[in-house]
Steps between C-alpha positions, in 0.01 A plus 500: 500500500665562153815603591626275759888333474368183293292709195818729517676244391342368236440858322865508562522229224250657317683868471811299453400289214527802232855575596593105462424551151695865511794303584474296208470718308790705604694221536586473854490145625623627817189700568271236327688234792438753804106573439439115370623390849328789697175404298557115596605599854125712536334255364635252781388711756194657408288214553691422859528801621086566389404129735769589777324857512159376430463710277412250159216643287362466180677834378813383590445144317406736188800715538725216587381323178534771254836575668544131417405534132676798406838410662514162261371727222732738533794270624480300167480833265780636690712157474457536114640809506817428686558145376337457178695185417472333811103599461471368124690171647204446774223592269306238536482479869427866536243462323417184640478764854304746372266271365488274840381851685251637261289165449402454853400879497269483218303265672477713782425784252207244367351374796518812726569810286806550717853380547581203761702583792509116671886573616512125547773299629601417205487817379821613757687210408479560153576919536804403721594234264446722187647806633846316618465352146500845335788592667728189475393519103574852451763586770713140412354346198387181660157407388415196731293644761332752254398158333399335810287844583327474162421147555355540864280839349324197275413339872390848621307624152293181549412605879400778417256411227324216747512738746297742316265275359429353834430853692130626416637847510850667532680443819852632599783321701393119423786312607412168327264297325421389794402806644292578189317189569441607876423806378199404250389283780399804714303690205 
């Protein structure tokens, strides 16, 4: 079913994403605040609400990813807007994050013609950690668990990548290496 409550959600973030970068560019860090926690908050639930409804499928992994993508596309565009100097201070790890998400996607790109949607473990960690990160940096200035989240997206960029070269074809909702490797096993 394509619209059910969990897909809703994540076109939610998708719709959303272009008016993130709206309220960059008009300045309104308010607004930018209210749909960056709204898009974090859908993104929490999609995926529980889609397993407690039973209603996971591979169009929903799609649209949760690309939701995914575009809100840390558009969050980081938007942040240079509003804080330039706080942005050009942070360089390097920004690009340190946008880097960390589009290497493990190549490979998926490579190997299967198609992006990855493992939504591993360590894949939530790092999102919560990441998106509490964005908002401690740009809300209060402190940069230590924005670090931290660029550090653990090293640990998660690496999953990914074994995890893709380990599946003979593309496979969504992979919790683990480990569940790659059970996974293989059966094919």
């Amino acid at each position: 079913m394509l619209l059910n409550i969990p897909n809703l959600l994540s076109l939610f973030r998708i719709i959303a994403a272009p008016f993130l970068l709206l309220a960059g560019w008009l300045g309104r860090a308010d607004l930018f605040f209210i749909l960056f926690g709204l898009m974090l908050l859908s993104d929490a639930l999609d995926g529980f609400i889609a397993r407690a409804l039973h209603q996971t499928s591979e169009l929903g992994a799609r649209l949760d990813s690309y939701g995914d993508i575009l809100t840390y596309l558009c969050t980081a565009l938007a942040a240079w807007l509003l804080w330039p100097d706080m942005i050009k201070v942070e360089f390097h790890y920004i690009v340190a994050v946008i880097t960390l998400y589009i290497v493990p996607a190549f490979f998926a790109l490579a190997k299967f013609g198609k992006l990855a949607s493992y939504h591993t473990w360590i894949t939530k960690i790092s999102a919560v950690l990441m998106g509490m990160g964005v908002i401690l940096f740009l809300g209060f200035g402190n940069t230590l668990l924005f670090h931290i989240a660029v550090y653990f997206l090293v640990i998660e960029m690496l999953e990914n990548i074994v995890i893709t070269l380990m599946l003979p074809k593309p496979k969504s909702n992979i919790h683990s290496i480990w569940h790659a490797w059970k996974e293989r096993q059966c094919n």
